[in-house]
Structure formats: C-alpha cells, structure tokens
Kinemage of the C-alpha trace (Angstrom):
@kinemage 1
@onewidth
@group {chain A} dominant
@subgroup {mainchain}
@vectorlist {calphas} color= white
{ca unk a 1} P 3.493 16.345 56.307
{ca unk a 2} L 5.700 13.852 54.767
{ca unk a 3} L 3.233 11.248 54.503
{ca unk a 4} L 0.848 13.959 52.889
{ca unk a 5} L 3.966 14.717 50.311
{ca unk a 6} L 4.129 11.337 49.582
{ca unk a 7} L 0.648 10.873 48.507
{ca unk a 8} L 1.160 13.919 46.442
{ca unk a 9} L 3.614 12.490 44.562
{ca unk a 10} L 2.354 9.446 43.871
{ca unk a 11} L -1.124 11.043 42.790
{ca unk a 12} L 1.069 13.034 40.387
{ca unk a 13} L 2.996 9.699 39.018
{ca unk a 14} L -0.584 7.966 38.310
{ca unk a 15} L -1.795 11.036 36.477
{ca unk a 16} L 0.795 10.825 34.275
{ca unk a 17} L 0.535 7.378 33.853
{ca unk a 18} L -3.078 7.379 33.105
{ca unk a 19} L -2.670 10.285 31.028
{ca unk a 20} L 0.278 8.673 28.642
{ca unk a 21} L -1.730 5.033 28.696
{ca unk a 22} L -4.822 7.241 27.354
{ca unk a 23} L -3.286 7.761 23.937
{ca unk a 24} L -4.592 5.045 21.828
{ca unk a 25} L -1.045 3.587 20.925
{ca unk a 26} L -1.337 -0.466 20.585
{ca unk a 27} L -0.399 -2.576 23.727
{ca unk a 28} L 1.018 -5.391 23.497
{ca unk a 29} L -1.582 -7.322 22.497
{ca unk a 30} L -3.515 -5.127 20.001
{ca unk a 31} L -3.577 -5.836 16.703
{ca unk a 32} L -4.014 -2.432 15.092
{ca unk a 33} L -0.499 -2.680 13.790
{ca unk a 34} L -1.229 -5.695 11.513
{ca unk a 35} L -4.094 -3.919 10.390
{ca unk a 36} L -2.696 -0.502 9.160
{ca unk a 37} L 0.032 -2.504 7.423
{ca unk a 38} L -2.254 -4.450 5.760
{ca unk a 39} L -4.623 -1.986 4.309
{ca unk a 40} L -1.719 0.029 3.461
{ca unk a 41} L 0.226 -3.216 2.010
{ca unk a 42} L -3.133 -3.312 -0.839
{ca unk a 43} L -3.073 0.729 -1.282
{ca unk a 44} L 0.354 0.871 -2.646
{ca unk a 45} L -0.093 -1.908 -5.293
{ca unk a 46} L -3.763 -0.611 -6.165
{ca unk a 47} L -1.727 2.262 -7.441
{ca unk a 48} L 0.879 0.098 -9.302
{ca unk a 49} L -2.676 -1.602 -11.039
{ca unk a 50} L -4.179 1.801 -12.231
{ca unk a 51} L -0.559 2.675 -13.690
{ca unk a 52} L 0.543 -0.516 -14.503
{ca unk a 53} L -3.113 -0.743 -17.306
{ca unk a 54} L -3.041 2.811 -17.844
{ca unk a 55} L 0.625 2.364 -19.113
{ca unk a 56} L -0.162 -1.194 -21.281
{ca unk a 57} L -3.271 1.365 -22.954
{ca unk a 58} L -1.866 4.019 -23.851
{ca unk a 59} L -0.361 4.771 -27.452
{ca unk a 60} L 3.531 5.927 -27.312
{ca unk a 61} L 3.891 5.169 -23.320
{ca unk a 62} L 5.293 1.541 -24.035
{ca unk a 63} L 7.304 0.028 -27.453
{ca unk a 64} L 3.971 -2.609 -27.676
{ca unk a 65} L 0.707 -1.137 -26.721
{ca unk a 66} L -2.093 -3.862 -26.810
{ca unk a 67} L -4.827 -1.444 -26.745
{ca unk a 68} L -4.667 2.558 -27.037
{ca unk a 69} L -7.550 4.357 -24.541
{ca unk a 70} L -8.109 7.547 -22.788
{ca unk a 71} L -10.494 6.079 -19.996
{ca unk a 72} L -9.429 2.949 -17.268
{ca unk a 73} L -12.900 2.666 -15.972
{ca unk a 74} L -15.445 5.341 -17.755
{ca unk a 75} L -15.141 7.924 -15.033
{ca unk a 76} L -11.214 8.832 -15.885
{ca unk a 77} L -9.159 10.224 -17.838
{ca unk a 78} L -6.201 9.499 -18.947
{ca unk a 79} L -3.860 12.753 -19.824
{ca unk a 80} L -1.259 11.421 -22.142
{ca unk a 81} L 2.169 13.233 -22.983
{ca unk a 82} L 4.194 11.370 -25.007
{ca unk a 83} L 6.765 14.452 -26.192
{ca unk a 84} L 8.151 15.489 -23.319
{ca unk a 85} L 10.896 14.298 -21.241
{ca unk a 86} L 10.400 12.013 -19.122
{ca unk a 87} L 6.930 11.178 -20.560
{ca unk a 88} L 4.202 11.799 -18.040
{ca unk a 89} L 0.395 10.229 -17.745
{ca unk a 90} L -1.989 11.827 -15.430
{ca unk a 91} L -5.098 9.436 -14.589
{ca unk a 92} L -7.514 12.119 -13.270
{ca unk a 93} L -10.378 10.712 -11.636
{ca unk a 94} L -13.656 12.627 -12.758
{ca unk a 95} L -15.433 13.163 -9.449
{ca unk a 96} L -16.164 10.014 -7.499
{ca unk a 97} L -14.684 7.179 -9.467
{ca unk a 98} L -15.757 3.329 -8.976
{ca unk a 99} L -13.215 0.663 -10.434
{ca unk a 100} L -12.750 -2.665 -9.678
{ca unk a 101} L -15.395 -2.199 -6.616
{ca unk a 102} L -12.991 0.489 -5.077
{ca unk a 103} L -14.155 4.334 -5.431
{ca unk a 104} L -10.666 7.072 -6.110
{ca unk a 105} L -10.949 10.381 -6.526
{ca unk a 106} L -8.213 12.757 -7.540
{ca unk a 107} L -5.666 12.207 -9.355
{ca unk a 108} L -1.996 10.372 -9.882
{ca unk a 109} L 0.626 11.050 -12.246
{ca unk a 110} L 3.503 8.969 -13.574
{ca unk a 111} L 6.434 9.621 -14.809
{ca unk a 112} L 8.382 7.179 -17.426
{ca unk a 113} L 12.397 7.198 -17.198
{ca unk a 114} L 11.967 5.253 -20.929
{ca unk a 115} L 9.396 3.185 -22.716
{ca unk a 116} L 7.759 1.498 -20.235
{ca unk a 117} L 8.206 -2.056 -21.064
{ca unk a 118} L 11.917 -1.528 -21.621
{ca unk a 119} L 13.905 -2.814 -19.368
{ca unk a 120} L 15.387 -0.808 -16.617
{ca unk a 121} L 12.449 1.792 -16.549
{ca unk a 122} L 11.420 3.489 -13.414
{ca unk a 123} L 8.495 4.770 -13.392
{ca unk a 124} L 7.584 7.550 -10.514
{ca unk a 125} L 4.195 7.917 -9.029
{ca unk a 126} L 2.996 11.072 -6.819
{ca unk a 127} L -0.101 11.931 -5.861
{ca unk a 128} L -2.807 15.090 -6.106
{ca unk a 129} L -5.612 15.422 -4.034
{ca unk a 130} L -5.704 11.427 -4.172
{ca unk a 131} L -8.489 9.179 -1.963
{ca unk a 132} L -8.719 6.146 -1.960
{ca unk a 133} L -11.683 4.150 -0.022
{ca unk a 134} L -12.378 7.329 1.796
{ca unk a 135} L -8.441 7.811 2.962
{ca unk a 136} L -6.640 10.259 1.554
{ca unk a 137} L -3.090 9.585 -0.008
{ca unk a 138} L -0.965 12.769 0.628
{ca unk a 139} L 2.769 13.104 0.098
{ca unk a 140} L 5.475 10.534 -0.408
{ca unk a 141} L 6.260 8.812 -3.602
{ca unk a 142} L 5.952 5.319 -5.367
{ca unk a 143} L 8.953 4.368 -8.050
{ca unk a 144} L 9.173 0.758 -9.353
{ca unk a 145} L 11.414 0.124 -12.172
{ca unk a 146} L 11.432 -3.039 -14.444
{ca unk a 147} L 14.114 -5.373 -13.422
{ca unk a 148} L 13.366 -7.926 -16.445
{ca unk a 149} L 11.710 -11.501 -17.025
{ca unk a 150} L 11.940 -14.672 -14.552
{ca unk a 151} L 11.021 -16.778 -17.507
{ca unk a 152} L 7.507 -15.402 -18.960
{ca unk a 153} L 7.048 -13.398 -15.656
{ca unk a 154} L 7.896 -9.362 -15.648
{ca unk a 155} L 9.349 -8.350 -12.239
{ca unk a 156} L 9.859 -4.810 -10.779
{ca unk a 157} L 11.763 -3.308 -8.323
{ca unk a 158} L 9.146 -2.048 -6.241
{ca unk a 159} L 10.226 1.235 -3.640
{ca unk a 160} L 7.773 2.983 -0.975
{ca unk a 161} L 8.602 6.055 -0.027
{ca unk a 162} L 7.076 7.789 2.982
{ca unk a 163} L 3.572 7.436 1.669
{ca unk a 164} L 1.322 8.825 3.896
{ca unk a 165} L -2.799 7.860 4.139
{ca unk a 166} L -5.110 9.809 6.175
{ca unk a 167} L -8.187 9.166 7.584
{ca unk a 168} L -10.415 11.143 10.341
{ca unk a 169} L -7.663 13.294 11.578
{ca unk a 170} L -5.232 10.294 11.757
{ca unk a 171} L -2.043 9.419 9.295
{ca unk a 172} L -0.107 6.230 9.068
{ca unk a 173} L 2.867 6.210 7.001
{ca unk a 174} L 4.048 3.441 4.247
{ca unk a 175} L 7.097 2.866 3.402
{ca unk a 176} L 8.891 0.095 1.630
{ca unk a 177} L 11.240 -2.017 -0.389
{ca unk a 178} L 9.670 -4.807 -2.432
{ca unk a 179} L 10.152 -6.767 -5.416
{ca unk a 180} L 7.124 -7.713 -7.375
{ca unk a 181} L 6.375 -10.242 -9.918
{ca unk a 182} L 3.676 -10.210 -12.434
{ca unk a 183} L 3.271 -14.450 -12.422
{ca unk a 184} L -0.257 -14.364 -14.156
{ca unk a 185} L -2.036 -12.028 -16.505
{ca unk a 186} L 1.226 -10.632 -18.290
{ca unk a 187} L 0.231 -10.809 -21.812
{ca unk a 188} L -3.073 -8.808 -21.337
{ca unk a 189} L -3.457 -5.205 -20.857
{ca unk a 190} L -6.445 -5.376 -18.220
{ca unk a 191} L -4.680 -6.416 -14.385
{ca unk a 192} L -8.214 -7.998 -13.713
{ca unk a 193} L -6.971 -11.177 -14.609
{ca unk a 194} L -3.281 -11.090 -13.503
{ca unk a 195} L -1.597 -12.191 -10.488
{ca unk a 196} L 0.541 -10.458 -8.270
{ca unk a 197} L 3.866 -12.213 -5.820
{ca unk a 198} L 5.203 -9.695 -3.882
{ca unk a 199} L 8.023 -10.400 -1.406
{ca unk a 200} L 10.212 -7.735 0.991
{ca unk a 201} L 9.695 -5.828 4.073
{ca unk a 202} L 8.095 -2.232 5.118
{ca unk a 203} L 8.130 -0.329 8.163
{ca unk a 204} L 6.070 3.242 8.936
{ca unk a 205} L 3.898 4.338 11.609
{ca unk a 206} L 0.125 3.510 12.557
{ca unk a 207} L -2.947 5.674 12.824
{ca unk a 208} L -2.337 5.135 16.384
{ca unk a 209} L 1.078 6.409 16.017
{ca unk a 210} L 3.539 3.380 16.590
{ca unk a 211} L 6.622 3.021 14.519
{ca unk a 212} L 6.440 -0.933 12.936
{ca unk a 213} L 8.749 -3.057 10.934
{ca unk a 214} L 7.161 -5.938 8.462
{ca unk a 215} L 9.447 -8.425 6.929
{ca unk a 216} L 7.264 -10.296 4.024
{ca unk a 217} L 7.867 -14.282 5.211
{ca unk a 218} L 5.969 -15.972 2.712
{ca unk a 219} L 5.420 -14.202 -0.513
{ca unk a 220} L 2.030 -12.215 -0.568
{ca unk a 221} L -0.220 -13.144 -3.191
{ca unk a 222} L -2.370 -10.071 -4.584
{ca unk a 223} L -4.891 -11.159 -7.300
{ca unk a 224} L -5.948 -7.948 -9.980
{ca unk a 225} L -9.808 -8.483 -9.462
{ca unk a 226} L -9.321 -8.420 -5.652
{ca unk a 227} L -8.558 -5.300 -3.090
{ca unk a 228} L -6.792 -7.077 -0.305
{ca unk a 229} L -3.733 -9.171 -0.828
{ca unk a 230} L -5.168 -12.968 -0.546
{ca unk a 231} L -1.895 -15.208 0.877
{ca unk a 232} L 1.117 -14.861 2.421
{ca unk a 233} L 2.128 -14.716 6.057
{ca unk a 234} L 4.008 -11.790 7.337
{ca unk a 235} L 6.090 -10.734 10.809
{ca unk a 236} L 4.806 -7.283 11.693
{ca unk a 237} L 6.482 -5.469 14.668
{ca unk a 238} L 5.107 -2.666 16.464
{ca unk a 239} L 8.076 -0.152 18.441
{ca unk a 240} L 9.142 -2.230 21.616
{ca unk a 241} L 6.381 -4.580 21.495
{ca unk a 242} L 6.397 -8.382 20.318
{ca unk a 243} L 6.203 -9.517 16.512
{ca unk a 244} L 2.987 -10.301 15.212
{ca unk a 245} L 2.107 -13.341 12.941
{ca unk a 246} L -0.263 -12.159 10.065
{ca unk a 247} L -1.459 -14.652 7.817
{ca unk a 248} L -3.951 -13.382 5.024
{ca unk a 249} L -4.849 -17.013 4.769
{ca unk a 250} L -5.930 -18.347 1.068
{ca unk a 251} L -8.454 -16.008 -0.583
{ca unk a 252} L -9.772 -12.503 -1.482
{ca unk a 253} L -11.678 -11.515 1.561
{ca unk a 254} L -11.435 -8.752 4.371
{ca unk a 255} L -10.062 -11.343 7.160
{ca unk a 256} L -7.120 -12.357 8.084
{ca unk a 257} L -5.150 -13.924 11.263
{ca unk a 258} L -2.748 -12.623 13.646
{ca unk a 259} L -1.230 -14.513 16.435
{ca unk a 260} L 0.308 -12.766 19.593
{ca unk a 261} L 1.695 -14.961 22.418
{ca unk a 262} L 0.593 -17.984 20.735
{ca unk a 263} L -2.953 -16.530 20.353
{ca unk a 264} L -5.103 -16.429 17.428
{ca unk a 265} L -7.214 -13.416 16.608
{ca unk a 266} L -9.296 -12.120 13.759
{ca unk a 267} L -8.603 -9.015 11.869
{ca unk a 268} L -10.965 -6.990 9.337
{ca unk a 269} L -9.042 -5.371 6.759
{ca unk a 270} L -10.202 -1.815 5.404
C-alpha cells in the first residue's frame, strides 16, 4: 500500500509538471523573447513616424510647417484641430491603409502640449481600433516630448507606456523609456529619408507570457524608409532566465542574431 501511495504521488507530481512545462513560456534557450521585443521595439517608433510627418504637414500644429496636407499616404486622413486646447490631430486610416510597405488600419490621435517644434512639447499618442501588420494596438499610451537640438539633430524624450499588441488571442506588452534622436532627415517633412538613434531600455511581457527587461547597449539605428530597426545590439532578459545578445546586425532586413550560452541563432522579425 505504501509503495502503491508512492507511485500515486509521484504520477501526480509529473502531471503537474508536464502540465505547467505545456504552456508555451520560453525556456531557456528560446528566443521568442528577443523576438517580441523586437517587433514591438519598430511598432512604437512606426507610430512616432506617422505623427512625427503628420505634425511637420499640417498648418497651425507646428510654428514652421514645410508643407500643409490632409492625407500621409492617400488612404488617410488627417483630422486637424488647431483651436482647441491642447491641439489634437487624428490620422484616421480609411479602411486598409498601405504606407511605407506596412498596411494600418484605425486610427491614432495626438495630442500637442504646445507648438510642436517648440521646445519642451509633449506630445501624447493613444490609440482607436489601431492594427498594425495584422496586430492590433490596444490600450497604453505613447508621450515623447522635445528635449532640444544636439547640434543640427532634434532629440525627444521618448516614454512607453503599457502598450499592448495583440495577435491571435495572444498580447505582449511594451513599455519603455528612450531617448531618440532625429540624426538624418531633420530639415524635411517626409521621415522617408531621415534617420533614427534610439538609445534606453524596455521591459513588458511576451505573447508567450514572460516578463523581460531590455537595456539598449549600442544605440539602435531605425532608418524612415525601413520597418525594422537596422543596428544596434541589445541585452534582452526573459523572467529568471539568462540575458540574450540581440544584434540587428547592419541593414534593413527581417533577421537578426541572438546568442544564448555562447550560441548563435537566427531570428525573423515580424
């Protein structure tokens, strides 16, 4: 009888074991973690893009507009309200939107604490019935305000709050404090041609549902007329698991490198 107990239990323990190991939380040597940071690292500043030229564009938002529109790429809007306080612009995406190779739909406003291009401006970002790629951007909040010129080159105080991205049944969660600098592409109004250095750290959760920390390394380098940041090497750490090496190596692609235990692997990128 005491044997037969004993098997019982032990049954009972590798149940439960097999039952918590068949969530699909990263082990230690999974890379999902560098992943979801990365394709959430390019979501947030795809949003600081659309406001950043929507802002530059539109008559009454900054003190020097270079160009005055109501449409980013042809299949927006841009809902301008320059009398009210704080000035708002809603860019409302007219169905399925393609810009820059990436489709939206929805909608994001912005908020303007001043003229934009004054300094000390925050401008707030939230988020209605936003997708982007196919994932949909649900609550939490972006707010970057303009911390002045290093030389010729604007830089922001960049701050993620708790934005979450869903996809299949899944969220992840982004959140962040970043500075970014504008080092190419300042004097135009289109960020096509500009160039992005972003440095700082973020933590969140996965789609798989680990908690992570990233501390930026080497500054990121996100280029306007590309969706995935293209340099930079960053430590990513899942919950109770070793750090991760990502290195987004040296151009706009998909790929990029992680290294766990001193071994190289391949990611794709969303």
């Amino acid at each position: 009888m005491k044997r037969l107990f004993i098997i019982l239990i032990v049954a009972i323990a590798t149940v439960f074991i097999s039952c918590s190991k068949s969530s699909d939380r990263d082990e230690d040597t999974t890379t999902n973690s560098c992943v979801d940071y990365a394709m959430g690292q390019s979501a947030v500043y795809d949003v600081f893009k659309i406001v950043h030229q929507a802002a530059n564009s539109s008559k009454g938002i900054a003190l020097i507009n270079l160009l005055d529109t109501t449409s980013l790429f042809g299949c927006d809007t841009l809902i301008i309200d320059t009398t009210s306080n704080p000035m708002t612009i809603i860019i409302q995406f007219n169905g399925t939107c393609t810009g820059n190779n990436i489709i939206r739909t929805g909608s994001i406003t912005a908020t303007f604490s001043s003229k934009y291009d004054v300094l000390g401006c925050t401008t707030t970002i939230n988020f209605s019935n936003y997708t982007y790629k196919g994932y949909t951007v649900g609550t939490g909040t972006i707010a970057y305000t303009y911390t002045g010129l290093a030389g010729s080159s604007p830089t922001y105080s960049y701050v993620i709050n708790n934005v979450q991205i869903a996809s299949n049944n899944k969220v992840m969660a982004f959140s962040g404090n970043q500075n970014l600098i504008i080092s190419v592409g300042e004097a135009t109004t289109t960020t096509t041609d500009d160039t992005y250095t972003i440095s700082g750290s973020a933590s969140g959760y996965t789609f798989a549902g680990n908690e992570f920390t990233a501390t930026i390394d080497t500054d990121l380098t996100l280029l306007g007329n590309c969706e995935w940041v293209s340099t930079g090497m960053v430590t990513v750490t899942p919950e109770n698991k070793n750090p991760r090496i990502l290195n987004f190596g040296s151009g706009c692609d998909d790929k990029a490198t992680v290294i766990i235990y001193s071994t190289e692997q391949e990611i794709v990128i969303p």
